[in-house]
N, C-alpha and C positions, 0 to 999 in steps of 0.2 A: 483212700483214707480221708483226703480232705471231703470229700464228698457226702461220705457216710456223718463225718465230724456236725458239719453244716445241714447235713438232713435232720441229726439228732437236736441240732442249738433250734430249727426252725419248729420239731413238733415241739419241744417243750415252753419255747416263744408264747407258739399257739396255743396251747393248755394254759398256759400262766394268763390269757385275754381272755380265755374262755370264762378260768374262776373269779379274773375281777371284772370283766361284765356281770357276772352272776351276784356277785357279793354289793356291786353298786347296786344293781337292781333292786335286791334284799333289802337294803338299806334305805332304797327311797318306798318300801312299801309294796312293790309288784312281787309276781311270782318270778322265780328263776326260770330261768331261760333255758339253757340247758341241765343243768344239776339238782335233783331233788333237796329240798328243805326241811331240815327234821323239826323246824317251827311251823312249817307250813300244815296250817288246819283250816278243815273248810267250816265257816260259821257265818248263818246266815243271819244271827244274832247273839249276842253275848249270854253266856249260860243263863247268868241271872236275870236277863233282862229282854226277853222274845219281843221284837219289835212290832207284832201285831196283837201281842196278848197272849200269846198260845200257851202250850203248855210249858211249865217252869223245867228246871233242868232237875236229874233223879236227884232225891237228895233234899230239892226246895221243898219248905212249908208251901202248902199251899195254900194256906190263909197270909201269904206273903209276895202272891201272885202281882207282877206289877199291874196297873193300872194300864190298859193301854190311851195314847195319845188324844184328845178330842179331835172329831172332824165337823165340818159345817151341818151334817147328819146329826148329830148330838147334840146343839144346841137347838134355841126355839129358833120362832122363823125370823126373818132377818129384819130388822127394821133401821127405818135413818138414825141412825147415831151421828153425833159432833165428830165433822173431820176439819182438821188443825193446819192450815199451811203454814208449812216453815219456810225461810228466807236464809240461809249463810251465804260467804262468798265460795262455797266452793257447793253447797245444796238445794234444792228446791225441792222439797218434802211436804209429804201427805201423811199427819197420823191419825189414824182413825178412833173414834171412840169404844169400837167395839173391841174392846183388851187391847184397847192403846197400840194397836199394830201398825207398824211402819207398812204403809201401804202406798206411797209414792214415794220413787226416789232420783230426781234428775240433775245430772252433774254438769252443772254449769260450764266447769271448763273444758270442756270436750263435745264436741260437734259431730254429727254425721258425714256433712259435707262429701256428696256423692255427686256424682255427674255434673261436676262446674267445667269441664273445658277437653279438649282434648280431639285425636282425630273422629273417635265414631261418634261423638255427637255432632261432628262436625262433619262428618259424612250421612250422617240422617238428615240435616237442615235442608247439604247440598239436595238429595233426594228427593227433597219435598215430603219425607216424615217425620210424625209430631217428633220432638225432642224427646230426649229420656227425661226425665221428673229430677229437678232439682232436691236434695232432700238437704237443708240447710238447720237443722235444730240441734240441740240439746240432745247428750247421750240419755236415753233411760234406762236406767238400771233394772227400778223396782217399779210394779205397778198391779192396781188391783182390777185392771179394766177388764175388756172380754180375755174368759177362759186361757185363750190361744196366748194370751202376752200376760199369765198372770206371776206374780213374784213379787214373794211375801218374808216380812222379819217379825216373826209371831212369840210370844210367849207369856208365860201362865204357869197353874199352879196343879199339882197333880196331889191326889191322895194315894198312898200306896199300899194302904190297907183297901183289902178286898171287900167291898161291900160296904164301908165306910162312906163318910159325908160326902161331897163333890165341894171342890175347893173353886178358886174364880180363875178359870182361863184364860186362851185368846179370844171365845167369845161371848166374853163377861161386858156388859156395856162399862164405861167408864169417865166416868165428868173430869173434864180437864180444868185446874187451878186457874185463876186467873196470872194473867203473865206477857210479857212480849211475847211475840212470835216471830220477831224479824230481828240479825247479828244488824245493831245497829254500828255506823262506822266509831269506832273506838275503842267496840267494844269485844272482848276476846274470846266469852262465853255465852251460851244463852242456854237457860233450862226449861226444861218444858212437862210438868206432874201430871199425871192419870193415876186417879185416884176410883178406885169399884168400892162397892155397899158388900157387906159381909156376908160374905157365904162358906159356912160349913164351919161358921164360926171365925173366919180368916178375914181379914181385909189385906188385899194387893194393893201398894203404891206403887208405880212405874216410873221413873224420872229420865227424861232425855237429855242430856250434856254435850251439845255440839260446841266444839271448840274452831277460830277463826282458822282455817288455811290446814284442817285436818280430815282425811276420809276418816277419822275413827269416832266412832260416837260413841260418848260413855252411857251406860245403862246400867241405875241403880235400881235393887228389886227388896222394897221394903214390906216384909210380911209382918202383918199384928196379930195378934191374938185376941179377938175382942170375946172370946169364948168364957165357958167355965171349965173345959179342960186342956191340957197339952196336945199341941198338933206335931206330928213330923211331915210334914209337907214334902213336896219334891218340886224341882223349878225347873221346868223344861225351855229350853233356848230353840226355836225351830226354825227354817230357811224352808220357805215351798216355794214350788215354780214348774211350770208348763212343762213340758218335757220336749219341747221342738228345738233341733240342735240349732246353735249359734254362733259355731266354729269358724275357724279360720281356713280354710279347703284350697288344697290344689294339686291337682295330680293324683287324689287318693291317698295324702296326705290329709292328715287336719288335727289341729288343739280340741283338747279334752271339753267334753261340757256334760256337766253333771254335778252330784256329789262329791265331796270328800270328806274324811277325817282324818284327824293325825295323833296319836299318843308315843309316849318315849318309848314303850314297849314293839309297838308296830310299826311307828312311823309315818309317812305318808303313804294314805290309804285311797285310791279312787273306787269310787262306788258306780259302776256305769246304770242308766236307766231300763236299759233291757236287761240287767241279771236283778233289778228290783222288782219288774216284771212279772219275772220269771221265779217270782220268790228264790231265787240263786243270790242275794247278796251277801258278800262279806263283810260284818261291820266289825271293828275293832272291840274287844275284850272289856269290860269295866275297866277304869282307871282312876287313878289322882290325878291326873296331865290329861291334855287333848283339847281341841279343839272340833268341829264341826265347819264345813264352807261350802258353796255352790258357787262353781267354777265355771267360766264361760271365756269365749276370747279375748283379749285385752282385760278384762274386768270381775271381779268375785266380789262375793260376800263372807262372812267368816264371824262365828259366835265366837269370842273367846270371853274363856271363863277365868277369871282373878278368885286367885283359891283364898280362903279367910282367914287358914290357921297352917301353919309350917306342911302337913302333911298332903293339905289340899282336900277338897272335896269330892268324897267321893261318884263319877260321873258313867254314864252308863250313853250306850251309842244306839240310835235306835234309825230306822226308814220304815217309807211308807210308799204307794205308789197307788196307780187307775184304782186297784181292787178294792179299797178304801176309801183312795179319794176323789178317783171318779174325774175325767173329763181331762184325761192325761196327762195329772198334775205328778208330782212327786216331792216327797219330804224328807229332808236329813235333821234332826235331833239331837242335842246332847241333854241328856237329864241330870243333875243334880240332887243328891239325897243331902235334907240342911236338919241339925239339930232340932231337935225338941225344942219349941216355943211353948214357954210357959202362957199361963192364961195372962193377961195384962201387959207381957211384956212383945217384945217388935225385935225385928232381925233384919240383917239390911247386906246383902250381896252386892255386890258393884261384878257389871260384866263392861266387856266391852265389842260392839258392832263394828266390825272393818264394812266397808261398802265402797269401792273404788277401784281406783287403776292399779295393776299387776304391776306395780314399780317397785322392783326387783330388791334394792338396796333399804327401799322403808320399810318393807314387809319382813326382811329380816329383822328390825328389830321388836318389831311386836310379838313374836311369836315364836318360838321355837317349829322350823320347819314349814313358816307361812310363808315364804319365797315360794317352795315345790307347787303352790297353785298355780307360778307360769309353766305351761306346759314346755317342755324341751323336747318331747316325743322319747324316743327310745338312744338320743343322742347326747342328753345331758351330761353325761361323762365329760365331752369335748364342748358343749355348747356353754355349759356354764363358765369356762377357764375364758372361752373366747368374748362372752359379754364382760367380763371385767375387765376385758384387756379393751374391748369396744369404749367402754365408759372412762377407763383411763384416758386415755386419747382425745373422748368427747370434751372431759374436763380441758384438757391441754388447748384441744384447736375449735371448741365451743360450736361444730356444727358436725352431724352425725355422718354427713355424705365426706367427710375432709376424712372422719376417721377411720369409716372404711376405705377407702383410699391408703392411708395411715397403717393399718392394718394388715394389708396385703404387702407394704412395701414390708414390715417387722416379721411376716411370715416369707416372703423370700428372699429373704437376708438370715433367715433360719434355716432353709432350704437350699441354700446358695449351694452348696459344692454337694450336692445330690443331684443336684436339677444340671449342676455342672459337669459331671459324668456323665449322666444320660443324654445330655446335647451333644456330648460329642462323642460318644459312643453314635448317635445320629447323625452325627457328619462323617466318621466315617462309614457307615454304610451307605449314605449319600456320596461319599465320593467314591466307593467300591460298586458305586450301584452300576457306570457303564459297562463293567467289567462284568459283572451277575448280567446284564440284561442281553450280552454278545455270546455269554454262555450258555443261556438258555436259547436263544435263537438259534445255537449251534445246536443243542443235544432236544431240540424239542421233542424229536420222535424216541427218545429215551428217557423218559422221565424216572427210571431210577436209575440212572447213571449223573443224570441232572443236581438228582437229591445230594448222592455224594460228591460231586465236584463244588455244589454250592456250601456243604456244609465243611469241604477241604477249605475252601477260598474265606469264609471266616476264621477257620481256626488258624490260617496262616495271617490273616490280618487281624488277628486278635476281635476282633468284635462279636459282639452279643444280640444279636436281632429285638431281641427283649428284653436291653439295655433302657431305652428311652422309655418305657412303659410302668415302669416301677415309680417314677414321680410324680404322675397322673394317678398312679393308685392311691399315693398317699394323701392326694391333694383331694381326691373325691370326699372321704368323712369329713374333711376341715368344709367344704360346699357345701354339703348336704346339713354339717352342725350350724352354720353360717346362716344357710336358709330358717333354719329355725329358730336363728336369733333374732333374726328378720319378719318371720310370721308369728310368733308370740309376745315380742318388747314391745310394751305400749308408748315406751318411748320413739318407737321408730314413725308411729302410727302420726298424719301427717306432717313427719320432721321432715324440712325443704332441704337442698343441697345447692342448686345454683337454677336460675334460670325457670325454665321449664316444670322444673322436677321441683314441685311444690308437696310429695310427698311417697319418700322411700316404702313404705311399706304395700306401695300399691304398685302396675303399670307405667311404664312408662306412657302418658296420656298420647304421645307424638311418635313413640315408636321407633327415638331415634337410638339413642342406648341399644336397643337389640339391633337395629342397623351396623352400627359401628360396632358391635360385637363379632357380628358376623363377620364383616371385613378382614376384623386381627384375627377370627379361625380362620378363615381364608389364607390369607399371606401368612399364619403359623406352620397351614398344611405344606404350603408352594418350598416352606424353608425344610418342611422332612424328607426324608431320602424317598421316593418313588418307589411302593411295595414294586418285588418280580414280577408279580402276577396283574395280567392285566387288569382280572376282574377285582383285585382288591384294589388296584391305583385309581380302577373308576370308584368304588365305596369309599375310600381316603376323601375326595373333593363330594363326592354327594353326604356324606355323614356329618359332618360340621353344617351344610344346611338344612337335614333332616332336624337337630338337635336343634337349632339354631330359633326354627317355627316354637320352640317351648320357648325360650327363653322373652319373644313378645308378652307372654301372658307370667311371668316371675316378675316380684315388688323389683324397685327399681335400686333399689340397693344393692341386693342378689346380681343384677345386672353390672351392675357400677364395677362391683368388687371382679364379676369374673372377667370385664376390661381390664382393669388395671391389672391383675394378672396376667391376660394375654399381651400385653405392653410390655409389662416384664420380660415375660418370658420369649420374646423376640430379639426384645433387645437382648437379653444375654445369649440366648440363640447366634445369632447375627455377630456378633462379636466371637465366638468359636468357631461360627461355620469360616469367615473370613481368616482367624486365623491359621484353620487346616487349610486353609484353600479351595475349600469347596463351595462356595457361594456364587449361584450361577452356574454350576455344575450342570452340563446338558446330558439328558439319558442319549444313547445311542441307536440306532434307527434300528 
């Protein structure tokens, strides 16, 4: 009865993980995992608004066909326009005069800093080959150079009547105001106007608002009406960029790099570059709310739109990809439909451009659901709960390697009397092992007489062979979310810890952390009971160094953390084996 009792509490356990895996999943934007979704519709753009022009949805006017997107095809040919360097303490910016487009973008406080030290450049030197290439600059974000690196923050004016004027775009030339162009020290704002010649009856003002010590640039978008009739214009916000992935990789792991969007109705929405392709993507619905981003590792970018009037403006989600734009760039959009501008009168939008670091805590407050651009993988459930306990701790002991450290001790002191079981459910079958390995030497030419005698000699010593096994199952999701708080947190990205280890989210450079890892699965194996079988007591000592070869090439954090674990877990080990008496315990010949 108990049995059946405990079979029934274990499937419904596992039904109850199944429906909230599925319902997180829902919630951040993906499709369910296992259970179908009766919201779940496939749309490769929003009815009203076909992201390549195509045909409207049944129902639409088709004198009300949207407009589709400008590409570099659509305007004339390209010529030298005014480009603008900008200067803050946290930018080093290029805006171009052609539609005022944010065309360079390099973040000062953030470095490349790749191959400064460690054993394999130190074993190339010894070898007498060239060094690896120092790479010591400035991260860059955005940039208009070749094809292959290009990423762009473009935006412009759309007409959304069919057949109607052409309004001024992204690539409308545009004369920049007179003005600083450098945050001088003091100073806590700098603005920066592009100003275009009227087309279609319209004049674009563009205004850049960089504030000191912030990635958010404010972008005001003042339409005039220098016409003699009323315009409804539309204000497209657009992110294009290369389509070469930039991810974080290891193991056949890796963070997201692409697209996204987000609205209250859908949520966080990833748009990958091969279902844009493949014209297969799914872009979110019209909405009042949402944003637009191009998400990459450590770093994004993100249109968000400040609505004018309580209900918000109405915004439409559009992509674009090679077939369009040709030389395997790719584009995410949010368009804006804005009131009727009378003739002589002006209208003035204020958006705002994130452009920076995936830092977790300030991205929540800009945006409703602009944190989900760190990627967590399919582990966010667990990985989000454990960066905040990460960041608590950081605040406490102000250096990231102390907190994971920190960390691991708050999780097996949460563990404790699980992990306390299963150790000594492991010591006694380490100390019953002499007894199992005189009985199988005795009944070798019997091995089902063997099976029952060994499974008599547990049930009389109470033990569970797959006792010790169930705290390493629990302890895997916690590693694995772990890992991915580790390869996504830009904060980890070169945070030092002691010494050597000038930065967690990479290698240990020396290789000594996976050394001393090794060692405590070693001496963790020496303290578990001796499988019966011989062939499994020789896989016991070879499998901790088989595993052991990955953990050279894991950030050194991930390393940190699964020492001090294996520390733990000895010493509490160590301390029950002693107290059963088995410590030292010799198998019998």
């Amino acid at each position: 009865m108990n049995d059946i009792r405990r079979t029934i509490l274990w499937v419904i356990f596992g039904f109850s993980l199944v429906m909230l895996w599925d319902q997180w999943q829902v919630h951040n934007g993906r499709k369910p995992t296992f259970l179908p979704s009766a919201h779940q519709t496939a749309q490769t753009t929003p009815a009203d608004a076909p992201a390549g022009g195509g045909t409207p949805a049944p129902g639409a006017p088709a004198a009300t066909a949207p407009a589709t997107l400008p590409t570099a095809a659509d305007g004339p040919a390209a010529v030298a326009a005014q480009k603008v360097e900008i200067e803050t303490d946290v930018y080093k910016a290029t805006l171009d005069g052609q539609g005022g487009t944010l065309a360079r973008l390099e973040l000062t406080q953030f470095d490349e800093e790749l191959n400064k030290g460690g054993l394999i450049p130190l074993a190339r030197r010894l070898a007498g080959m060239e060094p690896l290439p120092v790479i010591d600059r400035n991260v860059v974000l955005m940039d208009d150079g070749v094809p292959a690196n290009r990423y762009l923050a473009q935006t412009g004016l759309l007409n959304p009547v069919a057949g109607g004027p052409a309004f001024p775009t992204h690539l409308a030339p545009m004369a920049v105001r007179p003005g600083p162009h450098r945050l001088a020290d003091g100073q806590d704002t700098l603005e920066v106007v592009f100003e275009s010649q009227p087309v279609g009856g319209l004049k674009y003002v563009k205004t850049y608002v960089f504030k000191r010590g912030q990635y958010v640039i404010g972008v005001k978008h003042e339409v005039v009406n220098v016409g003699d009739q009323p315009r409804e214009p539309q204000l497209y916000l657009q992110l294009l960029r290369h389509g070469a992935e930039q991810s974080g990789t290891m193991f056949g792991t890796s963070t997201f790099t692409g697209p996204a969007a987000y609205t209250e109705e859908k949520k966080f929405h990833k748009i990958s570059f091969a279902d844009i392709a493949k014209n297969k993507a799914e872009v979110p619905p019209a909405s009042s709310t949402g944003w637009v981003a191009m998400v990459q590792h450590y770093f994004a970018s993100a249109w968000l739109l400040e609505p004018t009037h309580e209900a918000g403006l109405k915004r439409e989600f559009r992509v674009q990809g090679p077939e369009t734009l040709g030389n395997n760039l790719y584009a995410v959009a949010m368009v804006a439909s804005l009131p009727a501008v009378a003739p002589g009168a002006s209208q003035t939008v204020e958006t705002q451009l994130f452009a920076g670091p995936e830092e977790e805590k300030k991205l929540e407050t800009l945006a409703p659901g602009l944190d989900l651009v760190k990627d967590y993988g399919i582990f966010a459930i667990i990985s989000k709960p454990l960066y905040w306990l990460l960041d608590q701790l950081h605040k406490m002991l102000g250096n990231w390697g102390w907190a994971i450290v920190a960390l691991v001790v708050l999780l097996k002191a949460a563990f404790y009397w699980l992990n306390a079981k299963a150790y000594a459910s492991m010591a006694k079958m380490k100390a019953i092992n002499p007894r199992i390995m005189e009985m199988r030497e005795r009944l070798k030419e019997k091995p089902q007489e063997m099976q029952q005698e060994m499974m008599r000699i547990y049930r009389e010593e109470k033990v569970n062979p797959l006792g010790g096994c169930f705290p390493i199952l629990i302890q895997i999701p916690v590693f694995i979310a772990l890992y991915w708080v580790l390869l996504s947190s830009v904060e980890m990205r070169h945070a030092p810890w002691i010494l050597w280890i000038k930065d967690l989210s990479a290698p240990d450079p020396w290789f000594i952390l996976p050394l001393v890892m090794t060692a405590t699965t070693l001496l963790q194996t020496w303290l578990n009971p001796t499988p019966p079988d011989p062939m499994q007591a020789r896989l016991m000592w070879i499998m901790p160094l088989v595993f052991s070869v990955m953990f050279f090439f894991f950030p050194a954090g991930l390393v940190l953390y699964w020492i001090t674990n294996n520390v733990l877990s000895i010493a509490q080990q160590w301390v029950i084996n002693k107290r059963l008496g088995v410590l030292g315990t010799k198998k019998t010949k």
